[in-house]
N, C-alpha and C positions, 0 to 999 in steps of 0.2 A: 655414206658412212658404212664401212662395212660393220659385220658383224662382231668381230672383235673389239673393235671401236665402240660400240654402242655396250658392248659387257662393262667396257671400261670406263665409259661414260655414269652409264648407269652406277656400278660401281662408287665412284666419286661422288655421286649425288645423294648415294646411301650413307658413306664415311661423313660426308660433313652434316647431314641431319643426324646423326647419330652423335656427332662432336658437340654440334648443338642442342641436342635435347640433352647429352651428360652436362656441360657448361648451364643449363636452365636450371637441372636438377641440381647442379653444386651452388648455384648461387641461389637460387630461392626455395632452402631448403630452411627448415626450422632448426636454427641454431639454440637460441635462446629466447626462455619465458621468464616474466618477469611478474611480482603481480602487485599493484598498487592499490593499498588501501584507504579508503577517502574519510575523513573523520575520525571519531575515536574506536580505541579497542576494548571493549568492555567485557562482555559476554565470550566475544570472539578471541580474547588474547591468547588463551593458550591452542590456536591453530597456527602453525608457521604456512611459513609460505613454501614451502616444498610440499607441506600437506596438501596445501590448495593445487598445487602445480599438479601431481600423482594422481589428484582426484579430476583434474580435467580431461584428464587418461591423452592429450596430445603426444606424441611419438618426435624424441629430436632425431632428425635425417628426414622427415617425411615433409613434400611439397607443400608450401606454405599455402596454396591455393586449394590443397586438398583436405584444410582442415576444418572439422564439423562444430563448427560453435555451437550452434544449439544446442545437441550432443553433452557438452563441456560445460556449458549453465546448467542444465538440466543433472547434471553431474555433483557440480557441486553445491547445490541448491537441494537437492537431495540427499546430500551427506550432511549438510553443513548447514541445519533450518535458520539458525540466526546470519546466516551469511547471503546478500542479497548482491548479484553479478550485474552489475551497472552496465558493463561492456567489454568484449574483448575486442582488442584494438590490433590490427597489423601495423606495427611502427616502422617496420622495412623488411627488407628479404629474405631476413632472416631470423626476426625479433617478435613478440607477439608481448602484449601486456596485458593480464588482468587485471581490471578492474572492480574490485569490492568493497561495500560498506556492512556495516550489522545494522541490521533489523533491528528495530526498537520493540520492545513490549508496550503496545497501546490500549489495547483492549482485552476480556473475557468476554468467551460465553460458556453457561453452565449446562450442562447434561443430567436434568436433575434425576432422572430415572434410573440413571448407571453412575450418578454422583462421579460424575469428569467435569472438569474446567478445562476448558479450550484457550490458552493464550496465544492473543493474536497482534500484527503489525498493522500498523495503518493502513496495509492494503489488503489486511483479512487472512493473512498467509497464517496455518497455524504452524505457531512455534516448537509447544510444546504443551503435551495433556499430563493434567497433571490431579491429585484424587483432592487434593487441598483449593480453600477459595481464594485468588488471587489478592492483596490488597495494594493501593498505590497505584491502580489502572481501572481506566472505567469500564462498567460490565454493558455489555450489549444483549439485548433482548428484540423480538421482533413477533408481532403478529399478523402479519401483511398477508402470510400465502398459507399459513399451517396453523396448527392449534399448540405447536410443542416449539422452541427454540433449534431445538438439535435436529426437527425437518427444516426448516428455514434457513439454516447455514450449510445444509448439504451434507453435514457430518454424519456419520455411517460406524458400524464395529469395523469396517474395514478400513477407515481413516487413517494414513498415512502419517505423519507429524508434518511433513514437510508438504502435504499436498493444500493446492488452493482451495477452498471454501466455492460451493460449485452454482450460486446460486447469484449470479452477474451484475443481476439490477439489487440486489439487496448490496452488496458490495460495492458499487455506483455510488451509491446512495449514502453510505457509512464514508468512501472516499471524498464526494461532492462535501461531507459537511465537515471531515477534515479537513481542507484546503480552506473551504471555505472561513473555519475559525482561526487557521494559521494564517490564512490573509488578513484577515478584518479585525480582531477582535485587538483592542489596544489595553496595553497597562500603562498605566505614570507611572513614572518613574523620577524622581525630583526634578519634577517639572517639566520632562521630556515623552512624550509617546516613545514606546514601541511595541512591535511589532511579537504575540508569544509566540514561545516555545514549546516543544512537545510537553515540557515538564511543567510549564504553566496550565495546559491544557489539563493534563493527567490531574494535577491538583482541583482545579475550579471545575472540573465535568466528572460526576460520581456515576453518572446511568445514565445509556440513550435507549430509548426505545422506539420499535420501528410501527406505526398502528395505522388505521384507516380513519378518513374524517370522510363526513357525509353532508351534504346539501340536499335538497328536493332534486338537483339535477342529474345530480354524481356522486359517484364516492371518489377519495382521494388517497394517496400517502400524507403520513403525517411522522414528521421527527417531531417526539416527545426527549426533551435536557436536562436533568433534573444537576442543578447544581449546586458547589460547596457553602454556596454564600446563601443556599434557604431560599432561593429562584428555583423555580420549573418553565423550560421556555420552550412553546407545543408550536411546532412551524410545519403548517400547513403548502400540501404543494410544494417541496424541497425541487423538485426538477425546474420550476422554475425560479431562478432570480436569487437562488440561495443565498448568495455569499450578501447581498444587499440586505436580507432578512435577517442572518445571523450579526450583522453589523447594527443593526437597529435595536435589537434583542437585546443584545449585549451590552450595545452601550445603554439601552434604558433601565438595564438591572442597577447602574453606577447613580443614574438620574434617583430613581426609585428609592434607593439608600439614603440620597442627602435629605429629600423630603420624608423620612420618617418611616420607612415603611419596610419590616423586616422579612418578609416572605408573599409569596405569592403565585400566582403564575402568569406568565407572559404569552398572551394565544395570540396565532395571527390565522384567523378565519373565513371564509367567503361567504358571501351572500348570494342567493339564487341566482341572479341577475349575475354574480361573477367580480362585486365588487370585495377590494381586500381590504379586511380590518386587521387591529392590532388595539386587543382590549389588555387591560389587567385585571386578573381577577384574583380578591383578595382569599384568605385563607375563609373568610365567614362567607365567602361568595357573592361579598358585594362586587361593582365592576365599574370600569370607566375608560374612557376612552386614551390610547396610550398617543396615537395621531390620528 
């Protein structure tokens, strides 16, 4: 091949990689964002969807494969604290979909030193501080690893509104015993089980507290319940076996009511040896065996 031939060669091999990298970049290019919101709009209604779209700062013409999701949650989870990003989804080559729900208000915890209330979502995210004391949501407290509340959840004067709560196993732990009561915990209903809701929750749980229980062998975690119905339900060792615990608990507050008994508390305890009990003990501090 002479040398001419091989310009021209060469040549040719550059024109159609260059057709087809233009042909890749015009079809898998970001045309359009869409964003789908999952459940109700409450808190979130007056954010459009163009807001959300703006705030994911995604670029239309720019390579669908070049774009930075993380980036774009992190984006609008940051602007937008009641707005929690499920997923962004590539629907094809040219399409992308948000995904969002709103955050619910689950819980407080208070800053009694600087008088702030931290409202927070079932997953500890704060929502919003605010100098007033929340009502309608139950308050969270903890003595596991600090002597103050506001070292325990990580919160700081530097506290972002939108930042997570930085303290992992305390948040574990507040999550494990959310799921746990939203799996297990049953109302009748004329004559039907189901399964509650956040706002069943919110009603029947006023305070959890986070505290240590102690044996000759060990110390442990302990969720301390105090609920609307004049029950306190102290569950020992939450990492293990939770959601079986809080099923037991729960439903022995319902037991406890038919036979007479209007408050109390519901302990479940271990013995040196590692055995697990589950006493009642009444408001005079008499006690008895729950099983």
């Amino acid at each position: 091949m002479t040398k001419k031939a091989k310009i021209i060669t060469i040549a040719i091999v550059l024109s159609i990689l260059a057709l087809i990298l233009i042909l890749f970049c015009a079809v898998f290019c970001l045309y359009r964002q869409d964003v789908v919101f999952i459940g109700e709009r409450n808190n979130t209604v007056k954010i459009t969807d163009e807001q959300i779209i703006e705030t994911a700062g995604f670029r239309t013409g720019r390579s669908i494969f070049s774009l930075d999701k993380d980036k774009a949650i992190e984006n609008i989870e940051q602007t937008y604290p009641y707005l929690k990003v499920v997923q962004i989804n590539t629907v094809s080559a040219i399409r992308i979909e948000i995904r969002v729900r709103e955050r619910y208000e689950m819980y407080y915890a208070a800053d009694e030193i600087n008088q702030n209330y931290y409202i927070l979502d079932e997953e500890l995210k704060v929502l919003q501080i605010t100098d007033f004391e929340p009502t309608g949501i139950t308050k969270l407290e903890s003595s596991l690893l600090g002597d103050t509340n506001i070292d325990i959840l990580g919160i700081t004067g530097n506290t972002v509104v939108s930042d997570f709560i930085a303290n992992t196993h305390f948040r574990s732990l507040t999550d494990n015993l959310f799921v746990a009561m939203y799996n297990t915990v049953m109302i009748e209903e004329d004559g039907v089980d189901r399964y509650v809701t956040r706002d069943d929750i919110k009603t029947l749980v006023t305070y959890v507290q986070f505290a240590r229980g102690y044996t000759l062998q060990e110390s442990y975690d302990r969720i301390i319940i105090t609920t609307s119905r004049g029950f306190i339900i102290d569950i020992g060792k939450p990492d293990s076996n939770l959601e079986n615990k809080v099923n037991i608990c729960f439903n022995a507050i319902d037991a406890l009511i038919e036979r007479g008994e209007s408050g109390g508390t519901i302990k479940v305890t271990y013995l040196d040896n590692g055995e697990e009990r589950y006493n009642f003990i009444r408001d005079d501090q008499t006690s008895s065996d729950l099983i």
